[in-house]
Every structure is written in C-alpha cells, then in structure tokens.
Steps between C-alpha positions, in 0.01 A plus 500: 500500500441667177164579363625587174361307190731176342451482161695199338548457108586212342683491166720799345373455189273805310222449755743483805705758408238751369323426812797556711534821362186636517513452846838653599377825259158515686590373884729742745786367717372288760163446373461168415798232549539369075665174480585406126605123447667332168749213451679765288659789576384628139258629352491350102368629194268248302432658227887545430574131586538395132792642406710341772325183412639530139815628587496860367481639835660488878325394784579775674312711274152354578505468857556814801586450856209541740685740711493794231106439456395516831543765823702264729402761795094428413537155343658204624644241304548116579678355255302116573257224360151431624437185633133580623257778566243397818207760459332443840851601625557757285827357491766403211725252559823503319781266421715693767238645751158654528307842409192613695294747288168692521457561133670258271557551097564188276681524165745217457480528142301163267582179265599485190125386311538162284150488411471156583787419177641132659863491533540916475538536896756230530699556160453871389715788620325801645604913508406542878741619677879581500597183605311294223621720235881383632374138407391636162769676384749241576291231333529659194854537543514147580336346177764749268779296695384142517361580106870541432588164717234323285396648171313182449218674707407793320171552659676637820507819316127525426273746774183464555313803660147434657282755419509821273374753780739819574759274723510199245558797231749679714700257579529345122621852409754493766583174414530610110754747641701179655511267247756671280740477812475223602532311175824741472630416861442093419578485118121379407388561170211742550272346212452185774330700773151466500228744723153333573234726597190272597149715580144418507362849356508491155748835468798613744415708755157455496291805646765711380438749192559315173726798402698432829493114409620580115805725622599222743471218280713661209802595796493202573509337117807757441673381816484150347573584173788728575655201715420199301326282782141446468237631658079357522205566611270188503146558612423215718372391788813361690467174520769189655 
C-alpha cells in the first residue's frame, strides 16, 4: 500500500489550476499522488468572457483544454461532478465514483451576487461561464430576429446592463462593437437600439481613476454616436 500523500482539488478554475500547478512545479515524480477534478475538461478565462457574450469573439478563444495546463505524469485529471465531500472520511464522492485524499483543496469557483435585487436571479442573464455566455449571445441574436417578425415590439432591442463596474463596462463596449452588425445582418434601423447601463455609484466604474472613467465614458459616447443607437448611463439603484 502506498504511503504517498493524496491531494485532491476541486474546481479548474484560477484557484484549481494555479494550485495544480504549483504543485506539479514544486513536488517530484512519485511524491504525492495529485488528483485534479472538474466537470470540464477546460480551463476558461473570466475576465475574457464578454466578448463571446456579445458576439465579437469565439468561444474558443476564452477557454484552454486542461491537458496543456497541467503535467498529466504529476497531475491527474477526472473529468467529473461532485456530488459530496465526507470530511471524517476524507473522502469525495463523485457522480461516477469516489476519491480518498489526505489533503484536499476546494475551489469550485462562486455565484453570481444579486444583492438581494428581487427578480435579478430568476430573470437577469449572468457572464459566468462559457456556457452562459452561449445563452447570451444568442438572446441577443434572438430579439434582432423576432424584432423583424414583430416591429410592433420595439423594446426587444433595448439592453439593459446591471452595473457599471469593469465587466458591465466591458461588455457594453463589446457590445458597441456588435450592434452595427447585427442591425446590418437583420436590416434594423440602428437609431432603435437602445443600451441601459443601471449602477448604484453615482459615476461608472466607481473606484477607478476619474481620468480612466472620462476616457471610457467618451469611447463609449463615440461608439454610439458613430453608429446611431443610443447609449445611457442612469445612476440608479436597480430596482423591479
């Protein structure tokens, strides 16, 4: 029986991977058995998920396969979902089978924070992962094309953006980039599209140098004005 430590890590996000890694450049062969466990076999780049999510980006592009992160002769990978973790065992107990460890290292990533807004969780779209920013893109796609089935409904083309912190910011500028194409691709009159940014600070990107704010609100005033949709920024508590 091996006497060699088990270290299992959950999650191959930042935390999981960086972990991951540390240990394959510090550990030798054979010195501790490193079990790394994600339902993906990705890793994915948050901080690049808005452009995807607006459409001015592939997938592919914000996401790498776990297999050219890690040292598959130090690390190994189970591509699997956690069902429980049983501390007295020291055991975690997946959908598919079970991992024993001596040392175990959580970092299944968080939720999305709604700051207690009713209706947000349950109606609002949220830049988490690769698969959520599918469901974003193609809703936007979606209300250009049933927009042109019904132009009685003109308020499918208006946006609204919760929060004017660097993803809410990010991904209006992305979306900016869009807007222009996708009125081309589905023969919509640019001066109906409308871009909502809601936030409780009384500036964009608040905690942010006001120089840094200034540039960023004037790109994105040019964006609008340089493709005829509009564009605000209403300081507001979001309320339903």
């Amino acid at each position: 029986m091996s006497n060699i430590p088990k270290i299992v890590i959950l999650g191959a996000g930042y935390g999981g991977i960086m972990a991951a890694q540390r240990l394959q450049k510090e550990l030798n062969y054979n010195e501790a058995d490193v079990t790394l466990v994600s339902k993906h076999d990705y890793h994915y780049f948050t901080t690049h998920l808005h452009m995807p999510a607006a459409g001015t980006d592939s997938y592919e592009n914000a996401r790498v396969s776990i297999s050219k992160l890690i040292d598959e002769f130090k690390i190994d990978f189970v591509k699997s979902t956690v069902k429980e973790i049983r501390i007295q065992d020291k055991k975690v107990i997946l959908e598919d089978g079970t991992l024993s460890y001596d040392y175990l290292v959580i970092g299944v990533g968080g939720e999305p924070e709604t700051f207690g807004i009713p209706g947000l969780a349950e109606y609002a779209y949220s830049i988490r992962s690769i698969n959520s920013v599918r469901v974003i893109r193609e809703h936007i796609e979606h209300q250009f094309a049933l927009y042109k089935q019904d132009e009685t409904h003109p308020e499918r083309l208006n946006f609204v953006v919760g929060g004017a912190g660097f993803t809410g910011i990010e991904f209006i500028g992305e979306l900016s980039d869009r807007i222009p194409m996708l009125c081309k691709q589905f023969d919509v009159d640019p001066k109906l599209v409308n871009i909502y940014n809601v936030e409780a600070a009384p500036t964009a990107l608040p905690g942010f140098d006001p120089e840094l704010v200034e540039y960023a609100m004037d790109v994105l005033k040019k964006k609008a004005l340089r493709s005829s949709w509009q564009q605000r920024l209403k300081n507001a508590h979001l309320k339903v």
